[in-house]
N, C-alpha and C positions, 0 to 999 in steps of 0.2 A: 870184679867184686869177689868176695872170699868167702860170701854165702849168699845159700837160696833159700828162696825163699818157701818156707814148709809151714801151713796150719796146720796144727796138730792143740787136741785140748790137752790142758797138764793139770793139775793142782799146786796153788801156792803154798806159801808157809803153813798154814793156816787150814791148810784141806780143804781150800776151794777151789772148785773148780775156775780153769779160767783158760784163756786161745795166746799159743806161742806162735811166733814165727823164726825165731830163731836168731834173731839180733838186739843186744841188750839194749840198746835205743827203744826200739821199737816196741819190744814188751813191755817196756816201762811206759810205754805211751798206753797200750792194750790195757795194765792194770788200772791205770787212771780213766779211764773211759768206762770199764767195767766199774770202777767205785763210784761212778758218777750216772751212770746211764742205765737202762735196760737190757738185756740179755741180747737180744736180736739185734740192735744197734750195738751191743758191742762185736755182734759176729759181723755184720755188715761192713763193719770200719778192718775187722781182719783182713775181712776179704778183699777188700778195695783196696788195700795196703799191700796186696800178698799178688794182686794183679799187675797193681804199678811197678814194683822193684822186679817184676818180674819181666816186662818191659824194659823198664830203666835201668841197668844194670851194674847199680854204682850205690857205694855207703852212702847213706842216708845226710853225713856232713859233707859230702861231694858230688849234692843233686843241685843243678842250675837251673832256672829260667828258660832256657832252651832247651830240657832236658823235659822241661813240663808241658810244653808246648808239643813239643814230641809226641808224647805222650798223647794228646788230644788227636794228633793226626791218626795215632797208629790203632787208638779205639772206634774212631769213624769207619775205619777200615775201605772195603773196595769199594769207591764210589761210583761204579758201573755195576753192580748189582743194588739195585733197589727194590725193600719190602713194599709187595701189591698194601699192603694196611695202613701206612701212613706216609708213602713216600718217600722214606728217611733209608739212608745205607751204615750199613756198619750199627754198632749199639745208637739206639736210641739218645738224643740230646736229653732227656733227664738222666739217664743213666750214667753218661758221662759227666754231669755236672755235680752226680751222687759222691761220686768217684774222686773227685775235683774236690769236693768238700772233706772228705776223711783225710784226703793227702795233704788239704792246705790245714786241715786240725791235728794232726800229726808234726808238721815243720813249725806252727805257732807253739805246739807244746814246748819243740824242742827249740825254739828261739827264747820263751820266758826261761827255760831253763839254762840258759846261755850256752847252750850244745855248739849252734850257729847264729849265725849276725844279723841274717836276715829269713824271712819266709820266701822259698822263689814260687811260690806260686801264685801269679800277680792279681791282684783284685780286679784290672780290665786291661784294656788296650789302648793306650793313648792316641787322642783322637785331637784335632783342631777344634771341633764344638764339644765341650764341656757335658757330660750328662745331667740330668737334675740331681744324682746321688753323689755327682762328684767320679765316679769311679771310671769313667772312660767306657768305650765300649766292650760289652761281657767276653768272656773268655766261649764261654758257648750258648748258643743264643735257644735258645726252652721255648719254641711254639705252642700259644694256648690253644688247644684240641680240646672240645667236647667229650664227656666219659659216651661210651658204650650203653645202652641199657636196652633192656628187653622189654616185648610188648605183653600185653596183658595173657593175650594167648598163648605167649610163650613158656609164660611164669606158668600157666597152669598143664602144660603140656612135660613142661621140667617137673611140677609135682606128679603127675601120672607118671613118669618116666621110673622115679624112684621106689628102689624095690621094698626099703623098710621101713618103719618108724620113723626110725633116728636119722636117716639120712634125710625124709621128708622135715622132722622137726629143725636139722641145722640149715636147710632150704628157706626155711619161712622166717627162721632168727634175721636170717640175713634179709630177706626181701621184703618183711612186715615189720621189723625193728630197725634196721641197717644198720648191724654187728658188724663188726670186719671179721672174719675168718678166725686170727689167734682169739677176740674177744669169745665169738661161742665154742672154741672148744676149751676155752680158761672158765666157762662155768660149772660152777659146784649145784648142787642138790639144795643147800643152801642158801642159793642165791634167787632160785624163785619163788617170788611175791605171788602166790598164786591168787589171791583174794584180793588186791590191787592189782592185778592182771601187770606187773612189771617186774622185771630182773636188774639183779642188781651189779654193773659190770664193775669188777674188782681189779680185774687185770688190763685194763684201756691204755691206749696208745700214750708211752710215756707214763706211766703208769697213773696216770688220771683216773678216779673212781667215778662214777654214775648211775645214777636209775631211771630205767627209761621204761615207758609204757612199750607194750606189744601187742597183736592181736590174740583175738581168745583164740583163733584158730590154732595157734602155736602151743597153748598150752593143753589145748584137745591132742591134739598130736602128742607132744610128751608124755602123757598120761598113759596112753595105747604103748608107747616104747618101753615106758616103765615096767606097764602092766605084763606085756607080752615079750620083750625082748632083754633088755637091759637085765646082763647075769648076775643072779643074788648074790654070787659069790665075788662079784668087782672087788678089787682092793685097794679102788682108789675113791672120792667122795666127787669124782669128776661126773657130769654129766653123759658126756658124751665116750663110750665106751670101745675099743675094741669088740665086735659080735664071734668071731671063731677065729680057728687057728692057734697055734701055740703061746699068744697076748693078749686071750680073751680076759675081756675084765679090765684093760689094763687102756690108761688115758689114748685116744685117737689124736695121733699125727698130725702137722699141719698137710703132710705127702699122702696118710691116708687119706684127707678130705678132700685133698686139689683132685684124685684119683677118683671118689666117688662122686665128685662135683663131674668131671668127663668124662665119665660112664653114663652118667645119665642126661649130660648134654647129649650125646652118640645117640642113646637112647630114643629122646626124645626128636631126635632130627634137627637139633639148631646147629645152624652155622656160630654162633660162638653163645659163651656163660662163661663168665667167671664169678670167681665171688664178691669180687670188687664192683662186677657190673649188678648183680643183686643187689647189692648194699646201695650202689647210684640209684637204682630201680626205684626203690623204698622211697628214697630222698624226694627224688625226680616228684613221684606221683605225692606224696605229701605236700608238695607246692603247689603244686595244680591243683587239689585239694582245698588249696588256700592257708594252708598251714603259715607263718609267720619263718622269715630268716631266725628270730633270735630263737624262735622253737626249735628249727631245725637244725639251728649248731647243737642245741641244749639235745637232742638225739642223736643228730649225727657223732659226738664228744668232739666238735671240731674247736681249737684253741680261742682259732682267731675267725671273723664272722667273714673274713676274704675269702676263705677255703670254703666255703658254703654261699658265696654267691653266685657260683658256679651252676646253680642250680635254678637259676632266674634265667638265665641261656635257655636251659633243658624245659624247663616249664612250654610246654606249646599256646598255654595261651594267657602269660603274663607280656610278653613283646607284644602280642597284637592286641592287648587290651589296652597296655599302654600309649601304643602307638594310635590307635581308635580313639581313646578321650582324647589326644592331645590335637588330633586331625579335627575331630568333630569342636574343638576352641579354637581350631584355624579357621573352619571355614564361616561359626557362629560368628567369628570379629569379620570376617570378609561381610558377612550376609548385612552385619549392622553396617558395615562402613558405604553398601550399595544404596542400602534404604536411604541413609541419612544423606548422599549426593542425592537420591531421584527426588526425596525431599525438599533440599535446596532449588535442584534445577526449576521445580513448579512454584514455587514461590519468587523466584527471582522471572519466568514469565506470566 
């Protein structure tokens, strides 16, 4: 191959910002993704692009089928080391199927474009029994696993953990509203509803806008950060701030937050928190709650109401209630069907 593969950001014509790797194929694919998508999806699609050829070591018009297949083997990696967490070796099956998807949206670009003839990244594996999508069996096969989530004690033990304000307020965005992580630190000053008690997310997954209620305790919290910490002299209208150091003032990192989110796991002594699993947390306990699926997409911002049924699982007592009425109409039709024989039987002697 006669180049490597390097990310590196540049600006285009135009003075925008945007991610090279260094083969005009290829950033041609990067610009078109960037005009069409979000910022962090078009870094995601770099990266996974900048993984593969780094692996695969061949121009983009001289990658095979074989060559993709490869590639799958070579990200599972050593299958005699397995993680204690889910059993799995090498990168995670979604991870690899993330990967699988930016490389097969890269050769579809460059196949409309008539670069190449075909896409070799096959949509499954040819099987004797037919799938229902048509597509054969997957390329990597995504086990549905239950999210993570923390127990009530836990939640409150994470907020004692936390040392200020603002790290308690982006705590409870997440596990009293279920923000994801880039949504509370994309909030402005602006964006809370203080007097409807709800925020207004501007910056949502794909960039979907929303307003979602929250608890008052979140806005009690904000108030205290405002009042006592958040520096008058910020020079952004972001919410959540850099507190010292030579960036005080200045918008908090998605590295600073994963940073104080595991400070104050450590802190508080749990064995795991992420912010992902807050944001589950939120969800989780709103069903149990009784809270309704189409509410819960309608706060979760989830597209489609599949990704939020996920959450009928997590519920602890939506399976067994279910399961209870439907038992308790088994055994009412059993109980009628005894009566109505002992009933026969004394009539017919």
């Amino acid at each position: 191959m006669s180049w490597v593969p390097v990310l590196v950001r540049d600006a285009d014509r135009g003075g925008r910002p945007c991610l090279r790797l260094g083969h005009p194929l290829v950033d041609r694919y990067l610009d078109f993704v960037s005009a069409r998508a979000r910022p962090n999806t078009t870094w995601a699609a770099a990266y996974d692009l900048k993984v593969f050829f780094s692996i695969v070591a061949k121009e983009p018009v001289e990658v095979t089928r074989a060559d993709v297949l490869g590639f799958i083997v070579a990200q599972r990696g050593d299958r005699e080391v397995v993680r204690l967490v889910d059993g799995e070796a090498g990168l995670s099956a979604r991870t690899v199927q993330r990967r699988l998807s930016s490389v097969s949206g890269l050769f579809g670009f460059l196949e409309t474009c008539e670069e190449i003839d075909s896409n070799p990244v096959p949509t499954g594996l040819a099987n004797r029994k037919r799938s229902r999508t048509g597509r054969g069996t997957p390329l990597v096969r995504v086990e549905r696993t239950l999210p993570t989530i923390l127990e009530p004690a836990e939640v409150d033990e994470l907020l004692v953990a936390c040392r200020r304000w603002r790290d308690r307020a982006m705590v409870e965005a997440m596990v009293f509203g279920a923000l994801r992580r880039a949504e509370v630190l994309g909030l402005r000053l602006n964006d809370l509803r203080v007097d409807e008690r709800r925020v207004f997310i501007v910056e949502g997954k794909g960039g979907h806008q929303r307003l979602v209620p929250i608890s008052t305790r979140f806005f009690a919290t904000v108030a205290n950060y405002l009042r006592h910490e958040r520096p008058k002299t910020a020079s952004t209208d972001r919410l959540f701030v850099v507190l010292k150091g030579p960036n005080t003032g200045s918008p908090l990192s998605l590295k600073g937050l994963d940073q104080l989110i595991v400070s104050a796991r450590d802190r508080a002594g749990l064995d795991h928190c992420t912010c992902h699993e807050l944001r589950h947390t939120c969800l989780t306990r709103l069903r149990e709650a009784g809270m309704s699926l189409e509410a819960i997409q309608a706060q979760a911002g989830h597209r489609s109401i599949e990704s939020t049924r996920i959450y009928l699982h997590l519920s602890n007592d939506w399976l067994a209630d279910e399961y209870q009425r439907a038992s308790d109409a088994i055994d009412a039709k059993r109980f009628a069907h005894d009566v109505l024989a002992i009933g026969d039987t004394e009539v017919t002697s």
